[in-house]
C-alpha positions as CSV (number, residue, x, y, z in Angstrom):
1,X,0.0,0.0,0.0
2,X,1.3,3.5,-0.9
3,X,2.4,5.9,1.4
4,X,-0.4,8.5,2.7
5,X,0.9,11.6,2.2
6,X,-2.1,13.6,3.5
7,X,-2.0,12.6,7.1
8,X,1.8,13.5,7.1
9,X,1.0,17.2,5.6
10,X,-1.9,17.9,8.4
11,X,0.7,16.8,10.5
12,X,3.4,19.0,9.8
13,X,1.4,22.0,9.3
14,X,0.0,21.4,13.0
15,X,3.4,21.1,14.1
16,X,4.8,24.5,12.3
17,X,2.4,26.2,13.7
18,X,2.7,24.6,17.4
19,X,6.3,25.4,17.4
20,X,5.5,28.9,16.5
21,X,3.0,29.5,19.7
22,X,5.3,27.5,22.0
23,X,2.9,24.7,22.3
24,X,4.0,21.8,20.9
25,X,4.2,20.0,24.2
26,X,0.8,20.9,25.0
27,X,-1.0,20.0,21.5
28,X,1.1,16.2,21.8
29,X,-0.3,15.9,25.3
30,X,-3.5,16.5,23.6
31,X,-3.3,14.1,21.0
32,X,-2.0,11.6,23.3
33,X,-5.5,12.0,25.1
34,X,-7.4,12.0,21.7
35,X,-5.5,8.8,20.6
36,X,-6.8,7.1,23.5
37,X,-9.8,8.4,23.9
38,X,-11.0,7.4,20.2
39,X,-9.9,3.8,21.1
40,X,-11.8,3.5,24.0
41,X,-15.0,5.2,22.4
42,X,-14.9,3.7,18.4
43,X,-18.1,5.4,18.5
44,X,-16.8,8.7,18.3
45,X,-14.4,8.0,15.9
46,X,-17.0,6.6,14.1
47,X,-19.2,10.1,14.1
48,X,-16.1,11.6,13.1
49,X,-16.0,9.3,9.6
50,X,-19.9,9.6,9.1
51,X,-20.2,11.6,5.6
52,X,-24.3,11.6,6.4
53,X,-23.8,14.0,9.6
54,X,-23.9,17.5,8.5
55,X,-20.5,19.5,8.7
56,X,-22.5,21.9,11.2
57,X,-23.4,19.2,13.2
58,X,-19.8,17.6,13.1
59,X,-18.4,21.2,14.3
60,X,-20.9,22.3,16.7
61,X,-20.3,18.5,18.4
62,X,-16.6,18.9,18.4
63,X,-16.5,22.4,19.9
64,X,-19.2,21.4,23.0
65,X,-16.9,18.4,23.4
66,X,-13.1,20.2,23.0
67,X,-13.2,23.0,23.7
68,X,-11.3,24.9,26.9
69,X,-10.2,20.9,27.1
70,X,-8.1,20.9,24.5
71,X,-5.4,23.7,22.6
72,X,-7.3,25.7,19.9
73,X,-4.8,24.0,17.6
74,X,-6.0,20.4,18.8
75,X,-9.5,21.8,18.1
76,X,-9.3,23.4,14.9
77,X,-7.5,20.3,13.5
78,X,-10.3,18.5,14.0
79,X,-13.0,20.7,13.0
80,X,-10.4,21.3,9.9
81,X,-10.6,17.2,9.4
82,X,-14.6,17.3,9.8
83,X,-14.7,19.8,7.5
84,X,-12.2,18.6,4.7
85,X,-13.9,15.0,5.0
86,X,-11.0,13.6,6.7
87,X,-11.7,12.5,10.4
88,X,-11.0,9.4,8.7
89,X,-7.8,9.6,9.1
90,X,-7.4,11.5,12.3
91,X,-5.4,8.6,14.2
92,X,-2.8,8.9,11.1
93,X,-2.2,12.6,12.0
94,X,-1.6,11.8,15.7
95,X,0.9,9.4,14.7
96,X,2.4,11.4,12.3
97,X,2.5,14.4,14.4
98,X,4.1,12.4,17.5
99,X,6.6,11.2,15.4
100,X,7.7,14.9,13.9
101,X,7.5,16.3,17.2
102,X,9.9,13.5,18.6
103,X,12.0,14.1,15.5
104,X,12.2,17.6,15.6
105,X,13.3,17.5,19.7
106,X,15.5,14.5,19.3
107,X,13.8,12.4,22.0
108,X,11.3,10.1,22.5
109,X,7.9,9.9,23.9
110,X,7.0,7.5,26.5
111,X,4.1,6.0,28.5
112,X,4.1,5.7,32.3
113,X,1.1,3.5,33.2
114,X,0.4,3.6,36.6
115,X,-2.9,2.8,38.9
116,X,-3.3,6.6,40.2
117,X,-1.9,9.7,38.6
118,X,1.2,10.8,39.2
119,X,2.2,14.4,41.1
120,X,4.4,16.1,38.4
121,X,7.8,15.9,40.4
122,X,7.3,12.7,40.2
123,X,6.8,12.1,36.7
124,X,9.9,14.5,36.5
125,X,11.9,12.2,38.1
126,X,11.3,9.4,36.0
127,X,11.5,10.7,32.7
128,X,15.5,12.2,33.8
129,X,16.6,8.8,35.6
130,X,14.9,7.2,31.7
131,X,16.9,9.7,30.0
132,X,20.0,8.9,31.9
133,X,19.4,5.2,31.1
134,X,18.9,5.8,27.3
135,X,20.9,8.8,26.4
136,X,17.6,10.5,24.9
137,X,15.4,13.1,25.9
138,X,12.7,11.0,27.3
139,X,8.7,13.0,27.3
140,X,6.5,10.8,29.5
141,X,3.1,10.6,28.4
142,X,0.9,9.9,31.9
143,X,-2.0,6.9,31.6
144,X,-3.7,5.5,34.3
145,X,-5.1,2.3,34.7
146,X,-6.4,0.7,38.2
147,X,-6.5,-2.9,36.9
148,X,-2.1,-2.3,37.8
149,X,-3.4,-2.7,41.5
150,X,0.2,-0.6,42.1
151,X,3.5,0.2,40.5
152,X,4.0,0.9,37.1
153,X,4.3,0.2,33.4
154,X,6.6,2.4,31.4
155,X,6.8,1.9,28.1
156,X,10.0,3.7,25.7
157,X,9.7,2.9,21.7
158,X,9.9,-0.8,21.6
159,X,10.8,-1.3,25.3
160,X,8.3,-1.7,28.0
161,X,9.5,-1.8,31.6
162,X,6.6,-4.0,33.7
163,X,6.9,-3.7,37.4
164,X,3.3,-3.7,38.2
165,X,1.4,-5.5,41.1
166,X,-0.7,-7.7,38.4
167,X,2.3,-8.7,36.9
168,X,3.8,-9.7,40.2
169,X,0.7,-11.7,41.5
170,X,0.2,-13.1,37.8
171,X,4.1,-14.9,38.4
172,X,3.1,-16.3,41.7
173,X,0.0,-17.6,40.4
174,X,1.9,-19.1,37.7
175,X,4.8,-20.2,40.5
176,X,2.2,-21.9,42.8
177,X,0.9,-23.2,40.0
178,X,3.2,-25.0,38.2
């Protein structure tokens, strides 16, 4: 399959202009969010794609459901995408864009997973001792998710760090099992 060239150009034109404000952090964070939220509600995602739901409708939903939540950039991309006929692809932007931003400050984004949020010095914390380890700028991306039970999940490109409760009660099932 060829190369999409459309989500890449939405993309960069969202990151130009984030750069320029000083808020590129803050529109990534945003499309973090987004990203997830979309998978966890296909149906909205879905309204997004629908080409029977009025443009009107499309914007006036977006901007009860966006905005002050999101940065106007995050919300005009979208209402842009309604409007061009392109929510389709919205999860090909957010990709797209996370991976110019990462290029463009030589680091890379990682999730920390964790049963309750995390105070911000802490998150701190982590993301140095991670850049430390890896000799990149490390961006933590906060998720939370109470199934853990405790500690943490951390997650950096293709390595994932698993020092959660479930995991550790999951091995001494399988250890008293077997």
């Amino acid at each position: 399959m060829a190369h999409d060239p459309i989500p890449t150009g939405y993309a960069r034109a969202l990151l130009e202009m984030a750069q320029t404000e000083n808020a590129t952090s803050r529109v990534e964070e945003d499309l973090f969010r987004l990203r997830e939220l979309l998978k966890t509600n296909p149906a909205l995602l879905e309204f997004l794609k629908d080409p029977t739901i009025q443009r009107d409708g499309k914007r006036q939903a977006l901007s009860e459901l966006f905005q002050g939540r999101v940065h106007a950039l995050t919300l005009n991309l979208l209402l842009t995408l309604a409007d061009t006929d392109r929510a389709d692809r919205v999860l090909a932007v957010i990709e797209s864009f996370s991976d110019l931003a990462r290029a463009a400050r030589q680091s890379v984004t990682g999730e920390v997973t964790t049963a309750a949020p995390l105070d911000d010095a802490t998150l701190q914390r982590l993301a140095a001792e991670l850049s430390r380890v890896t000799g990149k700028n490390v961006q933590l991306l906060q998720k939370t998710d109470p199934a853990l039970l405790g500690g943490v999940v951390i997650q950096v490109g293709e390595q994932i760090i698993d020092n959660s409760l479930r995991r550790k009660l999951h091995q001494m099932q399988q250890q008293l099992a077997g």
